[in-house]
PyMOL CGO cylinders between C-alpha atoms (Angstrom):
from pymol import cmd
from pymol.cgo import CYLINDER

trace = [
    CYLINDER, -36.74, -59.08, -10.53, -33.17, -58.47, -10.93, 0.3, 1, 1, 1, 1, 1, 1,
    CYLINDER, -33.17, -58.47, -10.93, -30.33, -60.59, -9.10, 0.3, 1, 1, 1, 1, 1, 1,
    CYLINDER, -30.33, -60.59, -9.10, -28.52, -58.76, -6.41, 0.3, 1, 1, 1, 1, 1, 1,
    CYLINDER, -28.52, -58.76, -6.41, -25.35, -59.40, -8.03, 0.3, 1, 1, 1, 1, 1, 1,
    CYLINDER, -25.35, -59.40, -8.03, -22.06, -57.82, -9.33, 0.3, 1, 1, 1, 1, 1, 1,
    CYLINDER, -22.06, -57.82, -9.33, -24.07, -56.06, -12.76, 0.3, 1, 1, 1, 1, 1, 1,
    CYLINDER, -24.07, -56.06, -12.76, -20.32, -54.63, -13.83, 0.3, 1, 1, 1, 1, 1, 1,
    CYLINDER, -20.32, -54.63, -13.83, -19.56, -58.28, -14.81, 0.3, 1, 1, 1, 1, 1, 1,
    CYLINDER, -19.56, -58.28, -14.81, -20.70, -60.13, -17.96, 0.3, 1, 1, 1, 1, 1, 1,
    CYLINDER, -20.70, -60.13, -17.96, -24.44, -61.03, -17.80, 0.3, 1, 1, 1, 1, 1, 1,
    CYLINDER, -24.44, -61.03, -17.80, -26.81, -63.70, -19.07, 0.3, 1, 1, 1, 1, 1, 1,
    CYLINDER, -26.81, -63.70, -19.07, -30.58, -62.88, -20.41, 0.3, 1, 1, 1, 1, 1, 1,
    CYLINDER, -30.58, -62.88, -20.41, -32.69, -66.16, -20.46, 0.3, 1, 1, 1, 1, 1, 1,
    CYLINDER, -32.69, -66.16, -20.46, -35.78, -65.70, -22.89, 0.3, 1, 1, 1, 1, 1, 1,
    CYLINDER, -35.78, -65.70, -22.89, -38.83, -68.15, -23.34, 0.3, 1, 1, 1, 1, 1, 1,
    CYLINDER, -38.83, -68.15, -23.34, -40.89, -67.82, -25.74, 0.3, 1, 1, 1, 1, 1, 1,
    CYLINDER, -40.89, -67.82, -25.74, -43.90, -69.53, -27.28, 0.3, 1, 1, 1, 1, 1, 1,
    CYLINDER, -43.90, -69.53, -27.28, -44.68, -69.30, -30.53, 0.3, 1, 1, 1, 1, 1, 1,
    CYLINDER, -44.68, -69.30, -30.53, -48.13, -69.79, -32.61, 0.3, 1, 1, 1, 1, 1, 1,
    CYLINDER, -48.13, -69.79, -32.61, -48.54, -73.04, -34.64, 0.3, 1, 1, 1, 1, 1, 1,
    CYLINDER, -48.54, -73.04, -34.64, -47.01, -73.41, -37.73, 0.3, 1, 1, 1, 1, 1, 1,
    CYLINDER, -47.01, -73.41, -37.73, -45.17, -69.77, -37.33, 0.3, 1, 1, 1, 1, 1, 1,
    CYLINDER, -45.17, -69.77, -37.33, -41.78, -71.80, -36.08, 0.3, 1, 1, 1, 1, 1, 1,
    CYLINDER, -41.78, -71.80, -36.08, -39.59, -71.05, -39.09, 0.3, 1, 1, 1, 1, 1, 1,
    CYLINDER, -39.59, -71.05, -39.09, -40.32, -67.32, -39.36, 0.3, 1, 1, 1, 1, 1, 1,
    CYLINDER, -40.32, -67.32, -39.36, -39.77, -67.06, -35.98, 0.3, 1, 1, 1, 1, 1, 1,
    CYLINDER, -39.77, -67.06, -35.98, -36.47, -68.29, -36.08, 0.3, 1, 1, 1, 1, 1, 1,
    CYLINDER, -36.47, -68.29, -36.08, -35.62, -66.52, -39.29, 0.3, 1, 1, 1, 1, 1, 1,
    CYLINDER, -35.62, -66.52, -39.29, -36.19, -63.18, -36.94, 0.3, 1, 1, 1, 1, 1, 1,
    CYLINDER, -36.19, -63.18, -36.94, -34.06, -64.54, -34.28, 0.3, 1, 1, 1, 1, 1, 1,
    CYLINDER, -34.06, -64.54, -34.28, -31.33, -65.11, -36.58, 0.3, 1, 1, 1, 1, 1, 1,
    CYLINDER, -31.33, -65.11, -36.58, -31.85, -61.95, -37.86, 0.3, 1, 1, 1, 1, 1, 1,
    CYLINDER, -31.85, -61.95, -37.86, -31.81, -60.49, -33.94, 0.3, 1, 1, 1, 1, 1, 1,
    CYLINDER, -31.81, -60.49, -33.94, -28.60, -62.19, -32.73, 0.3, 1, 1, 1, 1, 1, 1,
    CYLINDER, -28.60, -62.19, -32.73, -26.76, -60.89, -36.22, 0.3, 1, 1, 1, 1, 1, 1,
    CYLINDER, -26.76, -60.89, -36.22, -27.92, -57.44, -34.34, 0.3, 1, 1, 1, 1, 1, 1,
    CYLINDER, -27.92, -57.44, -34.34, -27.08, -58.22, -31.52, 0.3, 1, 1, 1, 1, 1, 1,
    CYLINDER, -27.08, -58.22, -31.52, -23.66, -59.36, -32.80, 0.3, 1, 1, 1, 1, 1, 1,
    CYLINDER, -23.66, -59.36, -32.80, -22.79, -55.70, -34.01, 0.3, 1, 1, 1, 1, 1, 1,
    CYLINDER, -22.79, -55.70, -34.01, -22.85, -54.06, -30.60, 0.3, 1, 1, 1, 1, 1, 1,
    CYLINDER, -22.85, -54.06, -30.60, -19.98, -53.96, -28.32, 0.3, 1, 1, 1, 1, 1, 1,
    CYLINDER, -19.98, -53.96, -28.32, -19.78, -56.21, -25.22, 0.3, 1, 1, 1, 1, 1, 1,
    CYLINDER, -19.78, -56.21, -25.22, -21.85, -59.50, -27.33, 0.3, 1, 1, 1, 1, 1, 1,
    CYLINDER, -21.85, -59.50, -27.33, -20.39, -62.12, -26.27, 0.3, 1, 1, 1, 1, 1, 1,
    CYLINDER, -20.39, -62.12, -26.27, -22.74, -64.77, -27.78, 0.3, 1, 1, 1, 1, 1, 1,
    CYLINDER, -22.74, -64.77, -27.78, -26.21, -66.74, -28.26, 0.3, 1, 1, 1, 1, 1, 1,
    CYLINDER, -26.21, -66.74, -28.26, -27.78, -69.60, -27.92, 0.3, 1, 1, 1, 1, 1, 1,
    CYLINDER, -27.78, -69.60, -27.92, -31.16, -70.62, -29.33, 0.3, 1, 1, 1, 1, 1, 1,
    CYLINDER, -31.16, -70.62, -29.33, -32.79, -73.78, -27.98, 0.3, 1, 1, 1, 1, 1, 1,
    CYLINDER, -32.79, -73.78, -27.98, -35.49, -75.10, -29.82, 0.3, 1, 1, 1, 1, 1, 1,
    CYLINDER, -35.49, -75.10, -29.82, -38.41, -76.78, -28.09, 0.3, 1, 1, 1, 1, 1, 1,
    CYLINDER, -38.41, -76.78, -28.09, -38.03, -80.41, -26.54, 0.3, 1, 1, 1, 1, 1, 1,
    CYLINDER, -38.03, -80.41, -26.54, -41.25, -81.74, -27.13, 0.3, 1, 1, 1, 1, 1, 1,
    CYLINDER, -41.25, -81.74, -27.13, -44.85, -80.99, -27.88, 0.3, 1, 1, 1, 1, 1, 1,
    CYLINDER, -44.85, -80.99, -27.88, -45.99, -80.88, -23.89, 0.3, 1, 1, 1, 1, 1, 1,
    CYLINDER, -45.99, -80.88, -23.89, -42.60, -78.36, -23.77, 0.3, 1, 1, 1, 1, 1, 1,
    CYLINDER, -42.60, -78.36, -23.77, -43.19, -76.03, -26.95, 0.3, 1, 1, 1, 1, 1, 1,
    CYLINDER, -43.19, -76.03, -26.95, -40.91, -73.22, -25.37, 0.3, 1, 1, 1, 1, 1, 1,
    CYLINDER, -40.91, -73.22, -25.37, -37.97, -71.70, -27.44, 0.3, 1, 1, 1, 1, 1, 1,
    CYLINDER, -37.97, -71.70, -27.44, -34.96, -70.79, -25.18, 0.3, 1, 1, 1, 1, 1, 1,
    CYLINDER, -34.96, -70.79, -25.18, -32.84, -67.93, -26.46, 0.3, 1, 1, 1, 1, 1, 1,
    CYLINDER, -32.84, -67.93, -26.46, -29.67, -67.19, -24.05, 0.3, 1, 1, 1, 1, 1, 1,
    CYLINDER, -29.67, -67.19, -24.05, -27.22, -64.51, -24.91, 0.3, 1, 1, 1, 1, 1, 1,
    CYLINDER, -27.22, -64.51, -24.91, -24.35, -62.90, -22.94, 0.3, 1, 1, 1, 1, 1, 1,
    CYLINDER, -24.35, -62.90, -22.94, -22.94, -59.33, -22.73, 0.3, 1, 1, 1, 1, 1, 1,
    CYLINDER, -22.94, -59.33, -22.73, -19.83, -58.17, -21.10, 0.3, 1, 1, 1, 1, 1, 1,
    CYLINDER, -19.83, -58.17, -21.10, -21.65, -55.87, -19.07, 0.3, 1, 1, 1, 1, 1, 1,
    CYLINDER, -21.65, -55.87, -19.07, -24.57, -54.67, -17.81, 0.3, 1, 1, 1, 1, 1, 1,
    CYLINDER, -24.57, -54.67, -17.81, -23.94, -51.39, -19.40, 0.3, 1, 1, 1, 1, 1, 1,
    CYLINDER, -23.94, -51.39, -19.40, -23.37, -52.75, -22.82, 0.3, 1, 1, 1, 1, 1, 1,
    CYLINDER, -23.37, -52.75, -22.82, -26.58, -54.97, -22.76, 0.3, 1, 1, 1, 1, 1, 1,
    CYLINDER, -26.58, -54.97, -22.76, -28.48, -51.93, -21.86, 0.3, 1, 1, 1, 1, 1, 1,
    CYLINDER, -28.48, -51.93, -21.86, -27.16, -50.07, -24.77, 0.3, 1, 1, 1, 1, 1, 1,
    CYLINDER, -27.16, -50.07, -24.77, -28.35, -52.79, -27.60, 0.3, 1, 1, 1, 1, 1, 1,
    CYLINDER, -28.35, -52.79, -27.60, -31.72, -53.67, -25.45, 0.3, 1, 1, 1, 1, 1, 1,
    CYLINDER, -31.72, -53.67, -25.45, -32.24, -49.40, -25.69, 0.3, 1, 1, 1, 1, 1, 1,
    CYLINDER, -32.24, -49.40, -25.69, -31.54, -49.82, -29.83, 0.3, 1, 1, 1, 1, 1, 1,
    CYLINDER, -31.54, -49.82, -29.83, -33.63, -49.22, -32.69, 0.3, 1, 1, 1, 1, 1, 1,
    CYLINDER, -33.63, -49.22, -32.69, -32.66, -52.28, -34.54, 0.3, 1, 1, 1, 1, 1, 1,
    CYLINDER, -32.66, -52.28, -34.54, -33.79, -54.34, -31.49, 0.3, 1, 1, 1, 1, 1, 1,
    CYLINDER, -33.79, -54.34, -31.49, -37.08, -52.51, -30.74, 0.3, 1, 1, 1, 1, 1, 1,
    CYLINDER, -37.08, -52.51, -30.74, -38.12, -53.37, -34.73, 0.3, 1, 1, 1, 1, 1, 1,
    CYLINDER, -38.12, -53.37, -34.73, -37.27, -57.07, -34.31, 0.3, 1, 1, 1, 1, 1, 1,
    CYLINDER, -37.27, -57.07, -34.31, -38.43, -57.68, -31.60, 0.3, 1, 1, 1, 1, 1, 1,
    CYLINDER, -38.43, -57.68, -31.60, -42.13, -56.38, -32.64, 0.3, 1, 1, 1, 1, 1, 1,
    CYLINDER, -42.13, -56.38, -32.64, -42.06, -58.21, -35.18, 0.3, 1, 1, 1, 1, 1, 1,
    CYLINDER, -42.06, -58.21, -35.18, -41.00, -61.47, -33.63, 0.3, 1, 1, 1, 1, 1, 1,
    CYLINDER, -41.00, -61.47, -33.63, -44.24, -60.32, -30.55, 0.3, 1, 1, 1, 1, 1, 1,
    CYLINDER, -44.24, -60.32, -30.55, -46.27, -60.55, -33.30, 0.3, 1, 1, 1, 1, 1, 1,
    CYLINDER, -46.27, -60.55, -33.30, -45.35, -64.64, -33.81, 0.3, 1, 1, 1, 1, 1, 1,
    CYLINDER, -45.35, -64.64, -33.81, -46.00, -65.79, -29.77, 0.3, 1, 1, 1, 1, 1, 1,
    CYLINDER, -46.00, -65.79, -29.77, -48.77, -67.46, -28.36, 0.3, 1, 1, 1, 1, 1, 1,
    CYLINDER, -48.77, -67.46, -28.36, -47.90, -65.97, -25.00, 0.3, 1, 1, 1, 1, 1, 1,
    CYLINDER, -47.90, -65.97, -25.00, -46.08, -63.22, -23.65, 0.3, 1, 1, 1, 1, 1, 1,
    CYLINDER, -46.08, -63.22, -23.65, -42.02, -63.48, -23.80, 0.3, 1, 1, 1, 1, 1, 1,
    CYLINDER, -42.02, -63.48, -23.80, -40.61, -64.38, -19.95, 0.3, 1, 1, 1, 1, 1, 1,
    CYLINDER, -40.61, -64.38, -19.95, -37.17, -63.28, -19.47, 0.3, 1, 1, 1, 1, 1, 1,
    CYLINDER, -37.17, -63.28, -19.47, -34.51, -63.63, -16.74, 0.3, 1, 1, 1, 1, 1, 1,
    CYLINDER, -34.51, -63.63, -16.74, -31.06, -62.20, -16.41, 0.3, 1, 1, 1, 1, 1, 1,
    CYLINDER, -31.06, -62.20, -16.41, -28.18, -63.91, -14.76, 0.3, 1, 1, 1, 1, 1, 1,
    CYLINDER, -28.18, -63.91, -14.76, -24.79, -63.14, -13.65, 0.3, 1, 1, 1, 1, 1, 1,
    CYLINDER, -24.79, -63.14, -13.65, -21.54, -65.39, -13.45, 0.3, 1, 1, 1, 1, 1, 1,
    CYLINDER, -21.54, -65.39, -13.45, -22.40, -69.27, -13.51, 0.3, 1, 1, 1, 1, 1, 1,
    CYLINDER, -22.40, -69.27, -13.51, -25.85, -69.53, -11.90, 0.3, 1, 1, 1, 1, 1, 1,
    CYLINDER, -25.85, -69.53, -11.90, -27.62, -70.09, -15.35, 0.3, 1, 1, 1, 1, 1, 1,
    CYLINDER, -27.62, -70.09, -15.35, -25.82, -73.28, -15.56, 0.3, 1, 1, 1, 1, 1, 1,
    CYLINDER, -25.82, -73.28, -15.56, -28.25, -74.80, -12.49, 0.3, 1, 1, 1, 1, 1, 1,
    CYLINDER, -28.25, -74.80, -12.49, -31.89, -74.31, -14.72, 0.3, 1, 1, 1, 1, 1, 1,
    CYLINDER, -31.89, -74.31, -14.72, -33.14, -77.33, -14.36, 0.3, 1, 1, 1, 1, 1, 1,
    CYLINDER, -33.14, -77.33, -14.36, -34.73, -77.97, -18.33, 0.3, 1, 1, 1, 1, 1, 1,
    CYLINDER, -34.73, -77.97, -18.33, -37.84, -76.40, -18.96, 0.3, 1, 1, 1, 1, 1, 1,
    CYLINDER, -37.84, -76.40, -18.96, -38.01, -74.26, -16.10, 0.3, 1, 1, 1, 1, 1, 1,
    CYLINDER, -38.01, -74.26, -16.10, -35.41, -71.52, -16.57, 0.3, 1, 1, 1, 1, 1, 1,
    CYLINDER, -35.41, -71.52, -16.57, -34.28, -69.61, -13.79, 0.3, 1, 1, 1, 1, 1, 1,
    CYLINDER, -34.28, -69.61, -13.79, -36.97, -67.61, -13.57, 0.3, 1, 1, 1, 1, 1, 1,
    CYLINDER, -36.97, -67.61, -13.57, -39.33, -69.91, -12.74, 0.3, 1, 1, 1, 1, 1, 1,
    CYLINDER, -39.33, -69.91, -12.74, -36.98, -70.89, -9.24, 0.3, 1, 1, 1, 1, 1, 1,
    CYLINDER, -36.98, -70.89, -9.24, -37.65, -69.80, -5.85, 0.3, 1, 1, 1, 1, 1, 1,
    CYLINDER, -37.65, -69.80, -5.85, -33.52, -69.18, -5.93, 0.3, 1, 1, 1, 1, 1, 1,
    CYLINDER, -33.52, -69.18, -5.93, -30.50, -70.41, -6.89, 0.3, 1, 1, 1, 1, 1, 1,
    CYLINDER, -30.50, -70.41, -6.89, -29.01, -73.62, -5.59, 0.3, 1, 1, 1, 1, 1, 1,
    CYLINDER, -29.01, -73.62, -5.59, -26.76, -73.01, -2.64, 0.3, 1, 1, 1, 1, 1, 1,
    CYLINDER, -26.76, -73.01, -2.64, -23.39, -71.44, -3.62, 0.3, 1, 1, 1, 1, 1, 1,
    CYLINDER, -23.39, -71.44, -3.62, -21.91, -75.00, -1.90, 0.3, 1, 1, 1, 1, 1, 1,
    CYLINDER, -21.91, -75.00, -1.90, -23.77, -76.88, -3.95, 0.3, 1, 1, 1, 1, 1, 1,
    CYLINDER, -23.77, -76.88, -3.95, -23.36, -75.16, -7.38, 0.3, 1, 1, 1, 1, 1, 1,
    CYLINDER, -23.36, -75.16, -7.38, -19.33, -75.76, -6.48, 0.3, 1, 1, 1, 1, 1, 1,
    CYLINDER, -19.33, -75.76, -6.48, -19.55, -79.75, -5.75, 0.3, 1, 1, 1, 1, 1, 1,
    CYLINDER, -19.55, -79.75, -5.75, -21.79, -80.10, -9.03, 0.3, 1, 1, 1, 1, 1, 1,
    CYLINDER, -21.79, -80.10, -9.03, -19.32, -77.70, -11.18, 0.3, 1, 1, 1, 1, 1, 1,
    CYLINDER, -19.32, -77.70, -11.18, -16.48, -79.51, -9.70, 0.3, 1, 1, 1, 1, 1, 1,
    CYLINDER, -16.48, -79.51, -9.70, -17.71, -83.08, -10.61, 0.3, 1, 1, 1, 1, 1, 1,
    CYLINDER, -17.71, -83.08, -10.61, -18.47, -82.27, -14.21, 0.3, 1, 1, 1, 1, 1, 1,
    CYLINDER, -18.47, -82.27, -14.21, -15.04, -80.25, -14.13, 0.3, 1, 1, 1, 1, 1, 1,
    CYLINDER, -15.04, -80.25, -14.13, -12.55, -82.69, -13.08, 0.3, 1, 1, 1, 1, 1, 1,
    CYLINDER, -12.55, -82.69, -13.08, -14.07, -85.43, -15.62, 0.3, 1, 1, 1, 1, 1, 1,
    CYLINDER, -14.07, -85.43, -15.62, -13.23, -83.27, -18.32, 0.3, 1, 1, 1, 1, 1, 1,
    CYLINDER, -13.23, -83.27, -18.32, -10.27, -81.95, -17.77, 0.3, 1, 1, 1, 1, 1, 1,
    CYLINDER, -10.27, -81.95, -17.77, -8.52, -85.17, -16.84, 0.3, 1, 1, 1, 1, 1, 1,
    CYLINDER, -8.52, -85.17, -16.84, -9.97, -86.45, -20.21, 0.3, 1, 1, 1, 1, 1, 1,
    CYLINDER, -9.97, -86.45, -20.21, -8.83, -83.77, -22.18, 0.3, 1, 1, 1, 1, 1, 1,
    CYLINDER, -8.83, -83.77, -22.18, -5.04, -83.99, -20.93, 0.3, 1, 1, 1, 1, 1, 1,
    CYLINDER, -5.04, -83.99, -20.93, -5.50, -88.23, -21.55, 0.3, 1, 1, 1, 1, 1, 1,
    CYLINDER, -5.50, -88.23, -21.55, -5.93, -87.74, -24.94, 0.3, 1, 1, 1, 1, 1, 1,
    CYLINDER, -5.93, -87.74, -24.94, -4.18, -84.60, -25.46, 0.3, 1, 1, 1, 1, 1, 1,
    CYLINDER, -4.18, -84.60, -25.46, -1.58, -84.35, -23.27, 0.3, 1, 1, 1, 1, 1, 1,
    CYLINDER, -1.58, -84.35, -23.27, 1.16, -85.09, -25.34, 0.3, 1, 1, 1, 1, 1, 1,
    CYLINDER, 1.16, -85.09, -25.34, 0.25, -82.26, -28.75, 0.3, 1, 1, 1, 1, 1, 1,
    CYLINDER, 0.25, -82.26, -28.75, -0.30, -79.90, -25.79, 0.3, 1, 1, 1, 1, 1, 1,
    CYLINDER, -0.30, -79.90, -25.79, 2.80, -79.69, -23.61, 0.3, 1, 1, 1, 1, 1, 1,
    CYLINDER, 2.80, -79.69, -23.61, 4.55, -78.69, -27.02, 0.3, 1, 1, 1, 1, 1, 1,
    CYLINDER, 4.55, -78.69, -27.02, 1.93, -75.61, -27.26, 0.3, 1, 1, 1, 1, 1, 1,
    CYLINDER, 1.93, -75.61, -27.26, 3.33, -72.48, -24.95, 0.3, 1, 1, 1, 1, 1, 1,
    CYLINDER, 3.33, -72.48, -24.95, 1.66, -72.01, -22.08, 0.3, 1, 1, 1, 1, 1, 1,
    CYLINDER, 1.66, -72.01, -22.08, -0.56, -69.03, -22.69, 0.3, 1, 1, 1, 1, 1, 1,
    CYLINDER, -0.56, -69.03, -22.69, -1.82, -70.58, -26.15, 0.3, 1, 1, 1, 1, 1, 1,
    CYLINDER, -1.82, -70.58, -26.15, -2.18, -74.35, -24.23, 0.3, 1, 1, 1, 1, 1, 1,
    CYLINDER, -2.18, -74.35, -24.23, -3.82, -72.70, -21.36, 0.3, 1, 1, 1, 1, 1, 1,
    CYLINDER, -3.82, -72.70, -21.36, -6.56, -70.60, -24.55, 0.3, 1, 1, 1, 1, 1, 1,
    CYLINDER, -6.56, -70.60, -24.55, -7.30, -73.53, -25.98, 0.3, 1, 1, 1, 1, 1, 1,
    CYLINDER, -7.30, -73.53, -25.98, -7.87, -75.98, -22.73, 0.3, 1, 1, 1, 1, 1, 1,
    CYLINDER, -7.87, -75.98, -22.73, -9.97, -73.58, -21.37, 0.3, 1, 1, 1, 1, 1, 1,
    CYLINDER, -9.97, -73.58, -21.37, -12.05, -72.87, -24.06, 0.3, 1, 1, 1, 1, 1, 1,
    CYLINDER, -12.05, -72.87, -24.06, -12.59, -76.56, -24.33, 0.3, 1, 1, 1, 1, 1, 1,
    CYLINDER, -12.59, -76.56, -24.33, -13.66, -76.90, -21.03, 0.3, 1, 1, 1, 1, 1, 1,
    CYLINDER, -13.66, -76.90, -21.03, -16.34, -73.82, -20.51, 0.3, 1, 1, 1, 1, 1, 1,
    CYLINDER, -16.34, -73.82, -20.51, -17.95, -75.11, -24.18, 0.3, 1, 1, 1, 1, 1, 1,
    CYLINDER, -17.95, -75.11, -24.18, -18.14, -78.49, -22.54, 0.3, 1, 1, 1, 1, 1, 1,
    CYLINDER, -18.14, -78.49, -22.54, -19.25, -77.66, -19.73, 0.3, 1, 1, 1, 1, 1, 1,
    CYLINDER, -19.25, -77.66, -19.73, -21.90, -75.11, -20.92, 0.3, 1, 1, 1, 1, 1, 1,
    CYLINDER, -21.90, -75.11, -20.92, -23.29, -77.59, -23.22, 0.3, 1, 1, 1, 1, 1, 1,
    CYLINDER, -23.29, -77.59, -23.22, -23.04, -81.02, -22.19, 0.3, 1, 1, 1, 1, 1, 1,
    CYLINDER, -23.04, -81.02, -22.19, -21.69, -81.30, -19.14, 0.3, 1, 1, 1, 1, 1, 1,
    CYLINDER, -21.69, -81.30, -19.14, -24.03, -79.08, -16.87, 0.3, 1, 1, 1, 1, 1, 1,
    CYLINDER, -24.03, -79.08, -16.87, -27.18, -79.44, -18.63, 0.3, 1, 1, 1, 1, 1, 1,
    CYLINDER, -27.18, -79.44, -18.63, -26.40, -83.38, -17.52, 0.3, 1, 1, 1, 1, 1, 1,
    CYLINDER, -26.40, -83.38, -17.52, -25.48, -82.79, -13.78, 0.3, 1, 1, 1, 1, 1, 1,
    CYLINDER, -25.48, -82.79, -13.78, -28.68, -80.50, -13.13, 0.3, 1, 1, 1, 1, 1, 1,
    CYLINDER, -28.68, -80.50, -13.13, -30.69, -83.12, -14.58, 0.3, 1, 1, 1, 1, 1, 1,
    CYLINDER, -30.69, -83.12, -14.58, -28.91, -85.68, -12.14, 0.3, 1, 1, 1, 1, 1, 1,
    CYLINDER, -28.91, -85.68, -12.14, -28.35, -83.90, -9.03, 0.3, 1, 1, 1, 1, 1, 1,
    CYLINDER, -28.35, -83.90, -9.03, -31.51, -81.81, -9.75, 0.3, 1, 1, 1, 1, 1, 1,
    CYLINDER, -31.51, -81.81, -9.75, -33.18, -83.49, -6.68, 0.3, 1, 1, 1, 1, 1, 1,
    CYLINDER, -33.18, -83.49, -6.68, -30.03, -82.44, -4.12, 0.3, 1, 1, 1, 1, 1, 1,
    CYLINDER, -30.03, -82.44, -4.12, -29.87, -78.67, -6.03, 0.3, 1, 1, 1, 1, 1, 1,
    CYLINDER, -29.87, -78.67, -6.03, -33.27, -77.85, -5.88, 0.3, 1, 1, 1, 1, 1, 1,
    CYLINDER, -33.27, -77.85, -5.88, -34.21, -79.55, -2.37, 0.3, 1, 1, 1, 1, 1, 1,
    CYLINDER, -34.21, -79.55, -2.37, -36.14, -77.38, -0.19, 0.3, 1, 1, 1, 1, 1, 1,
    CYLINDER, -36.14, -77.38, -0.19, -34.24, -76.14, 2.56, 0.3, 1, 1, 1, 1, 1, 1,
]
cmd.load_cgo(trace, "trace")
């Protein structure tokens, strides 16, 4: 089931996968082999491969972004795709699940149970008073320790390289932190 969302913005695909015993590094041989694929088509913007937790949580996470709905279409219609991705079938245990997302609500999967696996979002409210308190942290630590090198940096190249900071941070340690924390408030039932 799709999102009813703005599709001419970039989009997310969540993917879990299980893979058979003991078939773990040719499976990620083939995803390495898929996101260098992926990477030759125009609108990638990136991906992410999340190797399992634990034993009770054997689930590889792949998440990767295109620009638009139109240009994820295009590589998820390609040939080079359609061959990996029969071979890499061939590896799983189960079938693949797999979720797409659009703007910021893929940073509220709570670990382990992607988005797919929710009733819904969290409450637009809520997804703001989370972002904001893993926002403000960082960006009041990054102008502590850098404030001085930066305000010599014109503005356009200060503002690049702040920002970039900040959405890497906050994709990958900061948010992944506050779901887990606030998980119980995000998720409540309503």
């Amino acid at each position: 089931m799709e999102p009813h969302s703005d599709t001419n913005g970039p989009v997310t695909v969540v993917i879990s996968r299980r893979v058979i015993p003991g078939k773990e590094s040719e499976f990620e041989q083939l995803s390495a082999e898929m996101t260098l694929a992926a990477s030759r088509f125009e609108g990638y913007l990136g991906t992410n491969l999340f190797r399992p937790a634990s034993s009770e949580d054997p689930e590889y996470r792949i998440i990767f972004r295109f620009a638009s709905h139109a240009a994820l279409n295009v590589w998820e219609a390609s040939e080079q795709r359609a061959q990996l991705l029969g071979s890499i079938e061939a590896l799983l245990s189960s079938p693949t699940q797999r979720e797409r997302t659009y703007g910021i609500a893929n940073w509220f999967d709570l670990p382990g149970h992607p988005a797919a696996n929710q009733q819904s979002p969290p409450a637009k409210y809520k997804m703001t008073i989370v972002s904001w308190m893993a926002l403000y942290p960082i960006v009041t630590l990054i102008f502590f320790l850098f404030g001085e090198p930066l305000a010599h940096i014109p503005l356009l190249l200060r503002t690049l390289l702040v920002t970039a900071a900040v959405m890497v941070l906050m994709s990958y340690v900061a948010m992944p932190r506050m779901t887990r924390w606030f998980g119980f408030w995000l998720f409540s039932k309503r």
